[in-house]
C-alpha positions in Angstrom: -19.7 2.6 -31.0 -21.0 5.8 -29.6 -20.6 7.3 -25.7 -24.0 6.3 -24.9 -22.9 3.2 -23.3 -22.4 5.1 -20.8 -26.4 6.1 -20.4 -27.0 2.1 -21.0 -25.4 1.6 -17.7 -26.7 4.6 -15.8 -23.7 7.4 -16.1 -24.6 10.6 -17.6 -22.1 12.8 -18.8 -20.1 14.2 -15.9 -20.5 18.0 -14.6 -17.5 19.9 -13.9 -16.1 19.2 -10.4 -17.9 21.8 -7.8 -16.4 24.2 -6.1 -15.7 23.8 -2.4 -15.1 26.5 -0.1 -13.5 24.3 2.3 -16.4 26.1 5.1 -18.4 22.7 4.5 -15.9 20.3 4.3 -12.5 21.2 5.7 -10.7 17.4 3.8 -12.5 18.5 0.1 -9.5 17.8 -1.5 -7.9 14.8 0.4 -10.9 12.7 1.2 -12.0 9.8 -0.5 -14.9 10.4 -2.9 -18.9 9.9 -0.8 -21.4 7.7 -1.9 -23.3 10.8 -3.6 -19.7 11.4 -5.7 -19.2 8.4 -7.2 -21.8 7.9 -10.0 -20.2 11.1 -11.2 -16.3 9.8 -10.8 -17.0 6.8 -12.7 -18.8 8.6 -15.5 -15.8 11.3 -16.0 -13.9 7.7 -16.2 -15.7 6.4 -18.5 -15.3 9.9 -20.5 -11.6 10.1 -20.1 -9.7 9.0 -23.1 -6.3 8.7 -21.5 -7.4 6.4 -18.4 -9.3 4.0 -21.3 -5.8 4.0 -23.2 -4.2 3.2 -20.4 -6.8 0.3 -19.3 -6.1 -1.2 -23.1 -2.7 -1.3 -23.2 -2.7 -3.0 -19.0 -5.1 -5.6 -20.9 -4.3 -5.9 -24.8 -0.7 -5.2 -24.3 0.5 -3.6 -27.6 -2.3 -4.4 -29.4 -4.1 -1.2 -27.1 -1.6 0.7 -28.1 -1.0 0.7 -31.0 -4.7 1.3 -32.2 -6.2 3.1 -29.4 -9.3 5.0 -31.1 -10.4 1.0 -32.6 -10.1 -0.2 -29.0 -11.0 2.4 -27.2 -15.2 1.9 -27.3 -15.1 -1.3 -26.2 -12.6 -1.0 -23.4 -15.1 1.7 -22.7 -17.8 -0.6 -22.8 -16.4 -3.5 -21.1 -15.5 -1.0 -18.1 -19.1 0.1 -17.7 -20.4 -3.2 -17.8 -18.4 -4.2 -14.9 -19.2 -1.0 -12.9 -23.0 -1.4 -14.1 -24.9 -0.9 -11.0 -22.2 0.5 -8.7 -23.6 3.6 -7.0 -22.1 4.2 -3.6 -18.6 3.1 -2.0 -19.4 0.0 -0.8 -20.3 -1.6 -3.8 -17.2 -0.1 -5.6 -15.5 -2.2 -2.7 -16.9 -5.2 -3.9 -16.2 -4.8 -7.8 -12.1 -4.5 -6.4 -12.6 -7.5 -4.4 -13.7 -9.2 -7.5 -10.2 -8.0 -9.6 -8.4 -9.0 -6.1 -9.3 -11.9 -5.9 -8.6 -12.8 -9.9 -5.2 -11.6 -9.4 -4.4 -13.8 -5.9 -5.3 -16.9 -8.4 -3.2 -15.5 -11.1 -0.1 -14.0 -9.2 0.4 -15.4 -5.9 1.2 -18.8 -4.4 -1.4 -18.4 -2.2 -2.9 -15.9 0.7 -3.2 -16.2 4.4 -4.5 -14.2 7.1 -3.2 -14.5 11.0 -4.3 -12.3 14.2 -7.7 -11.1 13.1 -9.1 -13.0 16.2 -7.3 -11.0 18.3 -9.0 -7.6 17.0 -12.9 -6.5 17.5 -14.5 -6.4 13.7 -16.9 -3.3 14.8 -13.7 -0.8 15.9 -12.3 1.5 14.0 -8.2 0.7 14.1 -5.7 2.7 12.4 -3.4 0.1 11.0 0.8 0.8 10.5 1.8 -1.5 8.4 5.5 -2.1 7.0 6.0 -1.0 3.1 6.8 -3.1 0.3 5.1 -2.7 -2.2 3.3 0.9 -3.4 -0.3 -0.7 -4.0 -0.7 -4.1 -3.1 0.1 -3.7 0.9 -2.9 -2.1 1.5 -4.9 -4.0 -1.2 -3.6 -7.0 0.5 -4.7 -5.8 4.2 -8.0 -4.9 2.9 -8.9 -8.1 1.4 -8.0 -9.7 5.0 -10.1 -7.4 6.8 -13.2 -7.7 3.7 -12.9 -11.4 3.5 -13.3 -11.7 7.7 -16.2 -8.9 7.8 -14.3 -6.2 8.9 -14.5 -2.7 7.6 -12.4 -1.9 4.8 -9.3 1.1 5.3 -9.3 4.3 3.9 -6.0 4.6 2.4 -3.3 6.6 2.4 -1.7 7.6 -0.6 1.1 10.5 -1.8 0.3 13.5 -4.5 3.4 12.1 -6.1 1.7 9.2 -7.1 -1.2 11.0 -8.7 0.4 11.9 -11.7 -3.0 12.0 -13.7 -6.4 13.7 -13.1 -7.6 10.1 -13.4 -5.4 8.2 -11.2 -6.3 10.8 -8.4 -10.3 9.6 -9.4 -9.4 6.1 -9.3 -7.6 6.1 -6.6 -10.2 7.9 -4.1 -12.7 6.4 -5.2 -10.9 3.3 -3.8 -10.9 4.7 -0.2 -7.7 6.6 -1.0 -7.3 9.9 0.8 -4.3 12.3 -0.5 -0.9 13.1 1.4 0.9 16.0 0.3 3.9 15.4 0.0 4.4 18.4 -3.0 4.3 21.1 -1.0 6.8 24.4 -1.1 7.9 25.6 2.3 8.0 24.4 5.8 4.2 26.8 6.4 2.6 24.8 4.0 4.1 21.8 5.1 3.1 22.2 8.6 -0.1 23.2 7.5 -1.1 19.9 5.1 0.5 17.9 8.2 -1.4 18.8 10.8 -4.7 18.5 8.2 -3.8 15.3 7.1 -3.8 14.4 11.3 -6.9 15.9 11.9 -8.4 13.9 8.9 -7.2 10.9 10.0 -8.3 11.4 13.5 -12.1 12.4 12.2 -11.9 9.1 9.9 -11.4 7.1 13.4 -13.1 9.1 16.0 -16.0 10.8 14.6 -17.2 8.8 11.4 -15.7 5.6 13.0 -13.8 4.3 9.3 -10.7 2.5 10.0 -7.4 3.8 8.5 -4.1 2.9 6.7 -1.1 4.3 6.6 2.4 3.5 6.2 5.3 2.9 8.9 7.8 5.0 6.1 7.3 7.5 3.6 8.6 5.4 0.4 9.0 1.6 0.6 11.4 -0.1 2.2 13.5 -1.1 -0.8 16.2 -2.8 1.2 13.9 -4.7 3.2 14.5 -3.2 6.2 11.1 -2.6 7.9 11.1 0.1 10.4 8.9 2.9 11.7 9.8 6.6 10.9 9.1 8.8 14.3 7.9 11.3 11.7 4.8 9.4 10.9 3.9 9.1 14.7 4.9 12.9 15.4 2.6 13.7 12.4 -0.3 12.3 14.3 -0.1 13.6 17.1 -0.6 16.8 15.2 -4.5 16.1 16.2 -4.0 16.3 19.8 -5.8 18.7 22.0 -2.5 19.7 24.4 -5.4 20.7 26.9 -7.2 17.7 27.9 -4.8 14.8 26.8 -1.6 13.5 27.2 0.6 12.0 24.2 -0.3 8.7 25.7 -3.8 9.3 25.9 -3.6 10.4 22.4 -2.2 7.8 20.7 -4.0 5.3 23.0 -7.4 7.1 21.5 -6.0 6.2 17.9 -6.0 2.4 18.6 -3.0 1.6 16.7 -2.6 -1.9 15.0 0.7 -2.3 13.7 0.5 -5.0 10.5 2.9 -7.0 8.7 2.6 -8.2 5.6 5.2 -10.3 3.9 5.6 -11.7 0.4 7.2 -14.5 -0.8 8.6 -12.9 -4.2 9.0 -9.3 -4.5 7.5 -8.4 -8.3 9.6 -5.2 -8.3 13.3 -7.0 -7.0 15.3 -6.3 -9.8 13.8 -2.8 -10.1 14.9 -2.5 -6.0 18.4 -3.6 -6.3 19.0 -1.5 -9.2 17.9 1.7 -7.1 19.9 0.3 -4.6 23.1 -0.2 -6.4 22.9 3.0 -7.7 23.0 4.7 -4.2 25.7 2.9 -3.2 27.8 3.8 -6.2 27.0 6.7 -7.3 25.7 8.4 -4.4 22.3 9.6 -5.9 19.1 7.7 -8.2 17.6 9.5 -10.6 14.0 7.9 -10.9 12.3 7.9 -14.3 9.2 9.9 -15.2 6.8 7.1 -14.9 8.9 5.2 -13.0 6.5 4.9 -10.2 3.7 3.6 -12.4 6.2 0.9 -14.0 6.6 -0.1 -9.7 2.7 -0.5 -9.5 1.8 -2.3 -12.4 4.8 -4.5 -11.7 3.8 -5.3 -8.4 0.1 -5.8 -9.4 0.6 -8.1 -12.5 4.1 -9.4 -11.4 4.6 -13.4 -9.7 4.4 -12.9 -5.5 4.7 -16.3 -4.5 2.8 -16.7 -1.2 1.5 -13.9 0.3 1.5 -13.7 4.4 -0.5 -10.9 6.3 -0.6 -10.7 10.0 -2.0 -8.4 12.4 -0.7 -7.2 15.5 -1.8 -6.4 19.2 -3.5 -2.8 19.5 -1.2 -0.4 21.1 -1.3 0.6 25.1 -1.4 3.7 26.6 1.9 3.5 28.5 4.0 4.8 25.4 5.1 8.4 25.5 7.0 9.8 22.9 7.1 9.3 18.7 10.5 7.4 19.3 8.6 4.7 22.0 5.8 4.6 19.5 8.2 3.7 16.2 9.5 1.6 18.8 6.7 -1.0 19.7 5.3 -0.4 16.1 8.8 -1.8 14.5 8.7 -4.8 17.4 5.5 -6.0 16.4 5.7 -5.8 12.9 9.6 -7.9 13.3 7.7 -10.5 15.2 4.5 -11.0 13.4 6.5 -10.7 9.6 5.9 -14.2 8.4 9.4 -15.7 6.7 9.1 -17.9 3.7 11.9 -20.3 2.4 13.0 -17.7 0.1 14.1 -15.3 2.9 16.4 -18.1 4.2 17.9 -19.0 0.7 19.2 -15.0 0.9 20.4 -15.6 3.9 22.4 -18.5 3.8 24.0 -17.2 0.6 24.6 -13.8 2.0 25.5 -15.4 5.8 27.0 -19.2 5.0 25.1 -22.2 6.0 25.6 -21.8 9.5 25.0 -18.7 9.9 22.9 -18.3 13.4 18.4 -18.0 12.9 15.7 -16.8 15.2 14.4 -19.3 17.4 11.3 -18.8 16.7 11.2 -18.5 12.8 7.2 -17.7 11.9 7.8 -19.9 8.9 5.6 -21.3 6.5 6.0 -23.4 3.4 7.1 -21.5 -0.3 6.1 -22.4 -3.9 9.6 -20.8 -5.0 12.2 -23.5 -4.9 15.9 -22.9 -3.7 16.6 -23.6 -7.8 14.4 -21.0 -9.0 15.3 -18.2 -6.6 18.7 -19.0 -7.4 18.3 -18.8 -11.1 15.9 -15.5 -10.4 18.8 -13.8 -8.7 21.6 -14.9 -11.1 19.4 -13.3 -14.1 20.0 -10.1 -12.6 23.5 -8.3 -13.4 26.3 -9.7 -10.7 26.8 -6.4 -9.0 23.1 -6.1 -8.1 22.4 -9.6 -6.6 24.0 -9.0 -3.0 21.2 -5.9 -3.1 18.7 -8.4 -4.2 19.7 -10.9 -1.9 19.3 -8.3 1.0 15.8 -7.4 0.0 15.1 -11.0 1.2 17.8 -11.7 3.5 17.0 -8.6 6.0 14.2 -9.8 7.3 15.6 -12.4 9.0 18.3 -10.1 9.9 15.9 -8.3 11.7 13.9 -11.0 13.8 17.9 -11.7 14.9 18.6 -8.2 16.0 15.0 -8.4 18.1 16.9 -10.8 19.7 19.8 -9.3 20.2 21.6 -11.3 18.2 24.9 -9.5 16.1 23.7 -9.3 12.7 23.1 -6.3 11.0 20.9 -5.6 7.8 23.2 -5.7 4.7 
């Protein structure tokens, strides 16, 4: 089969990206693509040989592999047909809400959605959520807020993860803006920073798109959710010293924090591996693709039941990064939904009677006690205790809200 598939469904052959003197359009590079860019993005897709190797071997498994140039044409046509009459963002939206929802039948338990009702559909939040998992958290938040007619985030993602020309296409075309997190030397650093604030404060305030970002800079492998002061000093790199206060500023932001919990983490094994390695050896050296193993793991891989909850919108009474972190972390402890599984690692980590929250935020699992137990002993015996702390610390932390003595394992 020839490339002219690609005419059948509308996508000429793609022009070379323009130049961009930055004059015009100060976030060029870090944006997510317009609604006049994306005809072009998906046709440089459907021209790129690598991303429709890739897409065979996620589907066909070795099969794609092995005999890329045979499968190659119809992956190619497959993937336009599927994209045939996408021509601005909001339509690509609704072609990922199509693979989301597929993969919530396939690979979760089930998916709920708690506090929307407390937020106003027509504002523009910025949403902090706790990280677990590289792509799903905010695939996970945006189906909530799609599926209850709010505005879908634009997303923050790290150059890190953008290993490929394609991945960076795919990726903004999917509301993805670019944090870089490559740069050499504390100029340039300071410089992407306080660009990356400025972006994110534009998104909000002047072309009123809701945001994403995360509490930490990496997941929280050890399932120890809490807020890096970083993040929050980072945005404030967007104030105007002049005419408002920190408080002001942040209160201008309107900060959501969100948790999101999940009843099996896909990547566990991969966690406490990392995790054991630390603690032994002092240092983890992570694999070339390593990170795309971690997303197509938590994509494809078994969840259980997935819980999202969002949080109460930040007042302007908070006055430093560290107060921020601080109400940010408290929300997202208190709103975290717990499923059986987190209590199993508990108990086995804590004894039996070993104290709980009051108020546990619990709701029913599809993973028995039996199969988290024989999940955990599959693993090699000097990682479970790691793997039983990616589960147990949640509830670990709802008891240190509460002032209660645990600490996270």
């Amino acid at each position: 089969m020839s490339d002219d598939s690609r005419i059948e469904f509308g996508y000429c052959e793609a022009p070379p990206k323009p130049e961009d003197t930055g004059l015009s359009d100060p976030f060029a590079d870090i944006r997510p693509y317009r609604d006049d860019e994306v005809a072009v993005v998906l046709a440089r897709l459907l021209s790129d040989a690598e991303f429709l190797d890739t897409l065979a071997t996620y589907r066909l498994g070795r099969l794609g592999s092995m005999m890329p140039r045979l499968v190659r044409p119809l992956v190619r046509l497959a993937l336009a047909r599927e994209v045939r009459g996408v021509s601005d963002v909001a339509s690509m939206q609704s072609v990922i809400e199509r693979y989301m929802t597929r993969m919530i039948e396939s690979a979760t338990g089930g998916f709920r959605v708690s506090g929307l009702e407390r937020l106003n559909s027509t504002r523009p939040y910025l949403y902090i959520s706790n990280h677990r998992d590289i792509a799903m958290d905010p695939a996970f938040i945006n189906y909530a807020l799609y599926g209850n007619n709010f505005e879908t985030v634009r997303i923050a993602i790290g150059d890190n993860l953008l290993t490929k020309p394609w991945v960076s296409d795919l990726m903004r075309l999917n509301k993805s803006f670019i944090v870089k997190r490559s740069v050499n030397g504390p100029r340039e650093l300071l410089a992407a920073s306080k660009t990356l604030a400025k972006y994110i404060q534009h998104s909000l305030l002047e072309e009123n798109a809701p945001v994403w970002i995360a509490q930490r800079e990496g997941r929280a492998k050890n399932g120890v959710d809490r807020t890096e002061p970083v993040i929050i000093k980072m945005l404030s790199m967007s104030r105007d010293k002049g005419t408002q206060s920190f408080g002001q500023h942040i209160h201008s932001l309107q900060i959501v924090p969100v948790a999101i919990s999940y009843e099996l983490d896909p990547c566990d094994a991969m966690k406490a591996n990392e995790l054991y390695q630390l603690a032994t050896q002092g240092s983890y050296q992570k694999g070339e693709q390593e990170d795309v193993a971690s997303i197509a793991q938590g994509i494809a891989g078994e969840k259980g039941r997935v819980h999202v909850s969002f949080g109460r919108r930040l007042g302007d009474n908070l006055d430093t990064p560290e107060a921020v972190a601080q109400e940010v972390d408290r929300q997202v402890i208190s709103e975290f939904c717990l499923h059986p599984t987190n209590l199993y690692a508990y108990r086995r980590l804590y004894g039996e009677d070993a104290p709980l929250p009051k108020q546990l935020n619990l709701e029913e699992g599809d993973c028995s006690e039996k199969a988290f137990e024989a999940r955990i002993e599959a693993m090699p015996e000097a990682h479970r205790p790691y793997a039983l702390g990616i589960y147990a610390n949640a509830v670990v932390s709802k008891l240190a809200l509460a002032d209660c003595s645990q600490t996270p394992c």
